[in-house]
Residue frames as qw, qx, qy, qz and C-alpha x, y, z in Angstrom:
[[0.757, 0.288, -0.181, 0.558, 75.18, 6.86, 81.64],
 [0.382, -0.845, -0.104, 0.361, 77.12, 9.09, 84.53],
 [0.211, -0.939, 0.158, 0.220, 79.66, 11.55, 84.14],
 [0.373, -0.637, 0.636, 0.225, 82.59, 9.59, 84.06],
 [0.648, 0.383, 0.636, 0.168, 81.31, 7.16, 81.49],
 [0.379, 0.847, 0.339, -0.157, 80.73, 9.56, 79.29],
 [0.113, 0.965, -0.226, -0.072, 83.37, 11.38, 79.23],
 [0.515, -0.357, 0.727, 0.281, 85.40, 8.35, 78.63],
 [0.604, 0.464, 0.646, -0.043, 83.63, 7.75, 75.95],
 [0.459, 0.881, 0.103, 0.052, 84.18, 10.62, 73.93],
 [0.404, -0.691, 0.405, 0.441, 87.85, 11.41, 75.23],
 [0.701, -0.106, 0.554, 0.437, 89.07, 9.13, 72.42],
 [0.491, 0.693, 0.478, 0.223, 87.28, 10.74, 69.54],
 [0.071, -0.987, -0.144, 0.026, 88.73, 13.87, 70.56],
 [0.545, 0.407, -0.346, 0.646, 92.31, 15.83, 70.45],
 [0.427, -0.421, -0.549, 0.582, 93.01, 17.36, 73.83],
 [0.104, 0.140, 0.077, -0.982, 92.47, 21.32, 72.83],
 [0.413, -0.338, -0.409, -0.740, 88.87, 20.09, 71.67],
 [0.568, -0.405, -0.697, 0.168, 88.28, 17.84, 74.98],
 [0.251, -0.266, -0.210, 0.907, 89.43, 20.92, 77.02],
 [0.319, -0.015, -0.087, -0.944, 86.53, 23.05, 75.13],
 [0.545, -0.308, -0.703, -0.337, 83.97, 20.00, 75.36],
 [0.471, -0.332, -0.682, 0.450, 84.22, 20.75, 79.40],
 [0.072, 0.188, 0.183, -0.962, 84.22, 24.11, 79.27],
 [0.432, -0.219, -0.461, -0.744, 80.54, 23.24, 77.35],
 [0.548, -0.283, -0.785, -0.056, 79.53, 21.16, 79.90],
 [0.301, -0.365, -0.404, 0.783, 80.51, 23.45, 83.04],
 [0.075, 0.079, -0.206, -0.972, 78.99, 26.21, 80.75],
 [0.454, -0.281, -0.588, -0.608, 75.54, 24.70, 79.70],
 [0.481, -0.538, -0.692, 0.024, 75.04, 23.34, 83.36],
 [0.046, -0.359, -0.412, 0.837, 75.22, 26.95, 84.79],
 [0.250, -0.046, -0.496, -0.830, 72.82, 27.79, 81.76],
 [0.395, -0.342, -0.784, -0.334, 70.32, 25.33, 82.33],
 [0.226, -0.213, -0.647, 0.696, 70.02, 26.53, 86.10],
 [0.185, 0.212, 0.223, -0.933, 67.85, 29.14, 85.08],
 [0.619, -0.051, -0.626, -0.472, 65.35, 26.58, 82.22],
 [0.477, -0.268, 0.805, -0.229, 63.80, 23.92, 83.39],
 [0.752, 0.416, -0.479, -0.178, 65.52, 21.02, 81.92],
 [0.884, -0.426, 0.132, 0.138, 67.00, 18.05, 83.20],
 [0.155, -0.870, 0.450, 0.133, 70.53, 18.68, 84.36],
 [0.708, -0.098, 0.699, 0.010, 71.53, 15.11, 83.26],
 [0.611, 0.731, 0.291, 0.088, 70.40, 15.61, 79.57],
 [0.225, -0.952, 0.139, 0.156, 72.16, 18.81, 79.94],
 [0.337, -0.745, 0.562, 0.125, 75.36, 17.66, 80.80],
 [0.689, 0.298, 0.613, 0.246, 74.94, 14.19, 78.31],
 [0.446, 0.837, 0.257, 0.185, 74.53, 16.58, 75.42],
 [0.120, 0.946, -0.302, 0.019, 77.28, 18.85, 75.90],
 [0.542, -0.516, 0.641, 0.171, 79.81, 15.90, 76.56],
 [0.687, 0.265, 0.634, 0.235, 78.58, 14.07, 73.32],
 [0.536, 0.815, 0.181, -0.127, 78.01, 17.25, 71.14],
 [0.377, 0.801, -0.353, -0.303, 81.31, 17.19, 69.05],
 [0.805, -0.052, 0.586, -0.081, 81.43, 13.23, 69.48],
 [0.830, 0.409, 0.255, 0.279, 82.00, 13.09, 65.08],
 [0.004, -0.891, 0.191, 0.411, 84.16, 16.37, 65.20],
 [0.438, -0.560, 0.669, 0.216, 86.92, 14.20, 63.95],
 [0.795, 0.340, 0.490, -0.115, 85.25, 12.13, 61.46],
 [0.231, -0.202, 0.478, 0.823, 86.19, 12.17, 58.09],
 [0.509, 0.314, -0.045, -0.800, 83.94, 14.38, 56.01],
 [0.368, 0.096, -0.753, -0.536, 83.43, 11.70, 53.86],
 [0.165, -0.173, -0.906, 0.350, 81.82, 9.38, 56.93],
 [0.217, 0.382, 0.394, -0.807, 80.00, 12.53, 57.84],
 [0.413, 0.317, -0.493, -0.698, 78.63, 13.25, 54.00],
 [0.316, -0.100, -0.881, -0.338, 77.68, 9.40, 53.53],
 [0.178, -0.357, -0.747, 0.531, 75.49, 9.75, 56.87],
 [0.224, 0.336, 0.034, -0.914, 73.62, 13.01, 55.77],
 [0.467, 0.299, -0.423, -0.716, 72.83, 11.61, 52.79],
 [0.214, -0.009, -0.977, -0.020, 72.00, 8.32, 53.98],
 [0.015, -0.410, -0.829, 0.381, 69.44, 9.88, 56.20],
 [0.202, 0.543, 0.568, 0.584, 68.04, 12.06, 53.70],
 [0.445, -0.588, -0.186, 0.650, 68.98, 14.70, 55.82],
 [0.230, 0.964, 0.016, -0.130, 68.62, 18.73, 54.11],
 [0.818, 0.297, 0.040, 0.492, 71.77, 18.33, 51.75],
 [0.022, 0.918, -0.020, 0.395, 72.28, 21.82, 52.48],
 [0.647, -0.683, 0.331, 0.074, 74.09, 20.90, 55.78],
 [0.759, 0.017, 0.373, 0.533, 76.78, 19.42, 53.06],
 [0.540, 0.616, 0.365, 0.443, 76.55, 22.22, 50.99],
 [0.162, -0.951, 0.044, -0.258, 77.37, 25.34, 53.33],
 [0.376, 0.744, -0.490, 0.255, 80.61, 23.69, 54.68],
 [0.558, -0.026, -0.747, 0.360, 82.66, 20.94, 56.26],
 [0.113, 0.127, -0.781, 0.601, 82.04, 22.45, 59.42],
 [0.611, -0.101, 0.073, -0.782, 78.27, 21.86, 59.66],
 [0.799, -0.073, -0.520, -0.294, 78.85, 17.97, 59.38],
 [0.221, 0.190, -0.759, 0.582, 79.84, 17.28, 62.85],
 [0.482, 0.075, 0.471, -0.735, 76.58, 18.39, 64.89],
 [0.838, -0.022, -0.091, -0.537, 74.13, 16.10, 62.33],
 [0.845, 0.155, -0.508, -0.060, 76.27, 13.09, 62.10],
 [0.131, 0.228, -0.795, 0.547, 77.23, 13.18, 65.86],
 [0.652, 0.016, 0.317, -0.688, 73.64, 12.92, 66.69],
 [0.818, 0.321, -0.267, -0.396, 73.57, 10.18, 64.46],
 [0.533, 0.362, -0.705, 0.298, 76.82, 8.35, 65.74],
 [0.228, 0.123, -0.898, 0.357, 76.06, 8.52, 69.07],
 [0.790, 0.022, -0.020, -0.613, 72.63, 7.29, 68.61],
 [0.815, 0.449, -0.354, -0.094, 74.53, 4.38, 67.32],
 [0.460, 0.546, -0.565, 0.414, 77.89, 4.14, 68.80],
 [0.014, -0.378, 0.533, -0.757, 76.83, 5.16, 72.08],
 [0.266, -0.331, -0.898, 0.112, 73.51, 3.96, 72.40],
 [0.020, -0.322, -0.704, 0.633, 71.94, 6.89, 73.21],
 [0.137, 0.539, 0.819, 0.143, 68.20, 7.14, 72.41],
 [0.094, 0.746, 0.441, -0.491, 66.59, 10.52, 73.88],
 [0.226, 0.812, 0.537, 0.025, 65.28, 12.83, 71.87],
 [0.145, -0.981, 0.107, 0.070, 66.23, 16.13, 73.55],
 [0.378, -0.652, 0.519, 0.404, 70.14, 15.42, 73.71],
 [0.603, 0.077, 0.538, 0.584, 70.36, 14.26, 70.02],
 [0.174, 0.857, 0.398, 0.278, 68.48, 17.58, 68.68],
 [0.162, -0.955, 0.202, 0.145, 70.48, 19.68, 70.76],
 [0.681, -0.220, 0.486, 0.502, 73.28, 17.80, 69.08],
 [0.567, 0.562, 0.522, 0.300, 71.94, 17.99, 65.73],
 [0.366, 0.753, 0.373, 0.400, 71.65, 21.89, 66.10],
 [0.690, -0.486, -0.139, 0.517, 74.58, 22.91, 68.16],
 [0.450, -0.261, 0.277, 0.808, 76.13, 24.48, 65.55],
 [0.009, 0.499, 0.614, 0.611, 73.22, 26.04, 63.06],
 [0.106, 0.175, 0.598, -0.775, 71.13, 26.61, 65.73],
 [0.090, 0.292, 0.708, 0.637, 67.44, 26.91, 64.19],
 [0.407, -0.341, -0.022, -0.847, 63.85, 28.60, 64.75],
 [0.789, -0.328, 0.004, -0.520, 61.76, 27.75, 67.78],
 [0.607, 0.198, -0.683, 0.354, 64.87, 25.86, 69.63],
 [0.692, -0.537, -0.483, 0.010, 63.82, 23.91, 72.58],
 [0.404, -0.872, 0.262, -0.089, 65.85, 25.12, 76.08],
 [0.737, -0.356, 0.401, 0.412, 68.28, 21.97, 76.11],
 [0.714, 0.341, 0.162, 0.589, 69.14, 23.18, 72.05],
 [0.098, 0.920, -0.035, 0.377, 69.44, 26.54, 73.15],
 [0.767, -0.595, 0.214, 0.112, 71.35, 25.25, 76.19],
 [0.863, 0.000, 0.267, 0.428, 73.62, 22.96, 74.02],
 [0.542, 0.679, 0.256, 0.424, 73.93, 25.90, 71.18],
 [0.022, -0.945, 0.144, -0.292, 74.74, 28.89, 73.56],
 [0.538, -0.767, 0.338, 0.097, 77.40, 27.04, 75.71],
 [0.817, 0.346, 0.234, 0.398, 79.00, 25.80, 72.54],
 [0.337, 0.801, 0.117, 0.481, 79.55, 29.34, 71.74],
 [0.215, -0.803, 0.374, -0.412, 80.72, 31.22, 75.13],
 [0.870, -0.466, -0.092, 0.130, 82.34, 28.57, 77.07],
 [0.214, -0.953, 0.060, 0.207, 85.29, 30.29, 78.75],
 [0.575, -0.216, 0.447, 0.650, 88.42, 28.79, 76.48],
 [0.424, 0.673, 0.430, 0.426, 86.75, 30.79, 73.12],
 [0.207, -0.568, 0.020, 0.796, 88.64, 33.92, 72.66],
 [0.250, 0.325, 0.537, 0.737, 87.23, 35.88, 69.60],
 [0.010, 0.138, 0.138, 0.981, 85.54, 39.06, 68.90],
 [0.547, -0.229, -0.343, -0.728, 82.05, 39.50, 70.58],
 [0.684, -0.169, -0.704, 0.089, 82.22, 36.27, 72.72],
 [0.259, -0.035, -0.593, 0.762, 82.88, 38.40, 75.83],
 [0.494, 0.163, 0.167, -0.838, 79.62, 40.64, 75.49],
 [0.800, -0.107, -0.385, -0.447, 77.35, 37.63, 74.48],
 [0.595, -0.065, -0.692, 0.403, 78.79, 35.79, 77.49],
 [0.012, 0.259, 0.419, -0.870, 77.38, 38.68, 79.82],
 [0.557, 0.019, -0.245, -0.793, 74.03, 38.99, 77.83],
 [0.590, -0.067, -0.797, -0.108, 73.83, 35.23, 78.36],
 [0.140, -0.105, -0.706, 0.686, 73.61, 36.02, 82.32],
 [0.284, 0.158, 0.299, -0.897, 70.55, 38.23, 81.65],
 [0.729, 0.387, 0.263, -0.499, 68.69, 36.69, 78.90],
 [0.538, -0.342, 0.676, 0.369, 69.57, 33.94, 76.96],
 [0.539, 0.603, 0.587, 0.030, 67.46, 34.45, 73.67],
 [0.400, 0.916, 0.020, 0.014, 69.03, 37.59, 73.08],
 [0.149, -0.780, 0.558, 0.239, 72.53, 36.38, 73.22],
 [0.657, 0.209, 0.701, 0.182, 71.77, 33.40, 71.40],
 [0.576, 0.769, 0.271, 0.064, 70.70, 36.03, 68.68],
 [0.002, 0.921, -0.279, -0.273, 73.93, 37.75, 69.30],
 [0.371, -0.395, 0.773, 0.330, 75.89, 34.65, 68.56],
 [0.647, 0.485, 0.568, 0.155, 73.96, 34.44, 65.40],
 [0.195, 0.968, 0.050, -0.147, 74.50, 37.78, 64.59],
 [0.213, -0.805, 0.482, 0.274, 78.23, 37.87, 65.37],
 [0.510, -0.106, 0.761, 0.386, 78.59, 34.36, 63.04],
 [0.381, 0.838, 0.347, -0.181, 76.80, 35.80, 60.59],
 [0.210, 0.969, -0.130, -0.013, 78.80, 38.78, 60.15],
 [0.471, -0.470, 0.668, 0.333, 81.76, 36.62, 60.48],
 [0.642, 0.176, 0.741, 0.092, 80.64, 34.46, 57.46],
 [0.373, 0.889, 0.264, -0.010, 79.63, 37.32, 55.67],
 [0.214, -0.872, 0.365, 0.246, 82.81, 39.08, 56.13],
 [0.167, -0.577, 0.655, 0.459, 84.73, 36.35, 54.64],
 [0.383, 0.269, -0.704, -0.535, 82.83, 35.29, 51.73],
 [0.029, 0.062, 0.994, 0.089, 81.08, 32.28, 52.88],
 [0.359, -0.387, -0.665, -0.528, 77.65, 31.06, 52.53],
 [0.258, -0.271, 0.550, -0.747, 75.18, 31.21, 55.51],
 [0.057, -0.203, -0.972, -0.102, 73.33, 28.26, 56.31],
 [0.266, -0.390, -0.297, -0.830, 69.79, 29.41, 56.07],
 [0.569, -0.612, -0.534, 0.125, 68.41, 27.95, 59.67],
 [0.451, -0.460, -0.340, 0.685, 70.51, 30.02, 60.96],
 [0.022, -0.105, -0.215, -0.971, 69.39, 33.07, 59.26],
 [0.334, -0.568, -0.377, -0.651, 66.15, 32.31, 60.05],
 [0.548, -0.712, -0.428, 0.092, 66.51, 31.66, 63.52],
 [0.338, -0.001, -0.080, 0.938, 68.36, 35.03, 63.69],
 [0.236, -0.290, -0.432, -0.821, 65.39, 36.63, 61.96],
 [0.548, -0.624, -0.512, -0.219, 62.63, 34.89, 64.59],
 [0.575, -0.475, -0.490, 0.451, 64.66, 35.90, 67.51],
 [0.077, -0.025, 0.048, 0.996, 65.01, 39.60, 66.24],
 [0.349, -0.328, -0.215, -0.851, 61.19, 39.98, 65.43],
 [0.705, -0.436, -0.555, -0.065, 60.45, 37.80, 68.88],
 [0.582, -0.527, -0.303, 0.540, 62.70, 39.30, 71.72],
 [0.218, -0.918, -0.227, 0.240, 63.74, 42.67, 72.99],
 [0.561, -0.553, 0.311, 0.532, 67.00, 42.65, 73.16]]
């Protein structure tokens, strides 16, 4: 599927301030990937498809978790964790598309987890810095991302973390632990 396909595809599913950040992932993950080697094509598939259910209604999302006996847990830490599995799942389905690598880096866009390939670290770190996100921290993990992405991937765990933590919510545990492996694995 090219470019333009795609990105017809998903337009509909989308409002216009979330299309507008689905480009800035794409323009964002394919200066990432420059430095991996991954195919740029995957790449750029994944980050056009990877908030493909954003919209859904939870309930769609919720019957789809649990249909695929999927870690309930992704229901149980909050509405916004059902988008990334059940868009991997929709547009497996919907869309037709098959690979591997671009529905995992769907799946774990938004968790992120331990021992994430390059395209989910790809998908997971331009999710997070692509240049419409204005919030606390995003500017210095957007310059860490130039030098080394593993240890700004842990910052943007760190910094949702301590967001989550701050107001009361739960923390999905992947992402605590792939905080935890990338603190007792990298430098930074």
């Amino acid at each position: 599927m090219d470019r333009k396909e795609a990105l017809e595809r998903v337009k509909p599913h989308l409002t216009e301030h979330r299309y507008v950040h689905t480009l800035g992932v794409r323009d964002t993950a394919l200066k990432l990937a420059e430095k991996e080697d991954v195919e740029k094509d995957k790449v750029e598939t994944a980050a056009i498809f990877h908030d493909y259910a954003k919209f859904r209604s939870k309930e769609e999302m919720r019957r789809i978790i649990e249909a695929e006996n999927w870690n309930e847990q992704f229901i149980t830490y909050g509405d916004e964790l059902l988008h990334a599995p059940a868009g991997a799942y929709l547009v497996e389905k919907e869309v037709g598309i098959k690979d591997e690598e671009i529905l995992s880096a769907i799946f774990w866009h938004t968790t992120g987890k331990v021992d994430m390939s390059p395209m989910e670290k790809i998908i997971f770190l331009a999710d997070y810095i692509e240049p419409n996100r204005k919030f606390p921290g995003v500017e210095e993990t957007r310059e860490e991302a130039e030098k080394d992405m593993d240890c700004a991937i842990k910052m943007a765990l760190r910094n949702t973390i301590t967001f989550l933590l701050k107001k009361n919510q739960p923390v999905f545990p992947e992402t605590l632990f792939a905080y935890n492996h990338l603190t007792l694995n990298t430098n930074g």
